[in-house]
N, C-alpha and C positions, 0 to 999 in steps of 0.2 A: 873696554871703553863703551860698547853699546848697552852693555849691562844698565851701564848708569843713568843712561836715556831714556830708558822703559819709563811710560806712565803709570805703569800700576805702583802701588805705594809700598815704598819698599820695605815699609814694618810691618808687612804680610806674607816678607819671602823669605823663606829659607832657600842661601844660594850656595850650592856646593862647588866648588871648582875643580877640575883636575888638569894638572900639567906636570912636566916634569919639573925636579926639584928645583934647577939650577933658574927658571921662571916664576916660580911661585912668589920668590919676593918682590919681583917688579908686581905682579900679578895684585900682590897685597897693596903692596904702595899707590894702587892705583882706586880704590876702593875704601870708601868709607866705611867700616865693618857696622859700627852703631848706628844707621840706620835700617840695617835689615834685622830681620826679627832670628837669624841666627845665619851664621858663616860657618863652612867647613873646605879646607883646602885636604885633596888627597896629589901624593906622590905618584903621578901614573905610573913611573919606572917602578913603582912599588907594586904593583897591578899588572900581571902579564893578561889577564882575560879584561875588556874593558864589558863583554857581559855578568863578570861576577860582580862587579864596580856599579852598575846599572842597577842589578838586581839589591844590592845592597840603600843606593838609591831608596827604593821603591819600598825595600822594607822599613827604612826609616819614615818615610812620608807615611807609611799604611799606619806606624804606632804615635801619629800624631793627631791633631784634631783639624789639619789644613783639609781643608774644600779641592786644591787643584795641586795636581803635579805636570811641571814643564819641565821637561827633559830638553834638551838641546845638545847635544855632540857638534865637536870641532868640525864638523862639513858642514852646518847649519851655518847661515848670514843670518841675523835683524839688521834687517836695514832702518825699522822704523820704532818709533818710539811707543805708536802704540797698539806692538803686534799680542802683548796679552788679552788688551782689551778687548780689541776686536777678534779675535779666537774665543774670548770668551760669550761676547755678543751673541754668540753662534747657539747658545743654549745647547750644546751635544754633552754628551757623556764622555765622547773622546774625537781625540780632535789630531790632525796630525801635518807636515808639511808634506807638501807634493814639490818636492829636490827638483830645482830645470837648471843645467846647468847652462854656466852665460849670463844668468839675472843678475839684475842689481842686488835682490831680496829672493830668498827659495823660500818663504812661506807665503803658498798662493792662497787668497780668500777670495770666495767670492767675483772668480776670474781675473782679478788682477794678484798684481804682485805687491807683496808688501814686506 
């Protein structure tokens, strides 16, 4: 659901999702597919290593022509709408969250939480 709140535009994101099977179709149903510039759902239960899953990730993104990769795993919050944005404001090469746990949001910028 927070997905859908993102400011950035979402016919610039490839959003891959992983859960297991028996969620993916709430998961779908919740989700516009045709405004992101491409959707992929994996079977976690399909996936014992969630870093081979990652790393598969990373190689799709590398054989593409995107600008940024946002990774996010199930421990990550967005609490806010616009945590790409401002991550990206930041001008870095790479960018990452600092996890507190307790927060409303675990991606801190800029000494707050957002």
């Amino acid at each position: 659901k927070k997905i859908k709140k993102l400011s950035y535009p979402k016919n610039l994101i490839t959003l891959h999702l992983q859960a297991p099977n028996s969620k993916l179709k709430e998961i779908k149903s919740l989700i516009e597919i045709n405004e992101y510039k491409e959707v992929f759902f994996t079977d976690s239960e399909d996936c014992e290593d969630s870093c081979v899953l990652r790393d598969h990730c990373v190689e799709h993104f590398l054989s593409t022509d995107s600008e940024y990769f946002f990774y996010v795993e199930n421990i990550c919050l967005i609490q806010h709408q616009d945590t790409l944005d401002n991550l990206l404001s930041l001008n870095k090469d790479i960018v990452a969250p600092r996890l507190k746990e307790g927060s409303k949001g675990n991606f801190v910028l800029l000494g707050r939480v957002i």
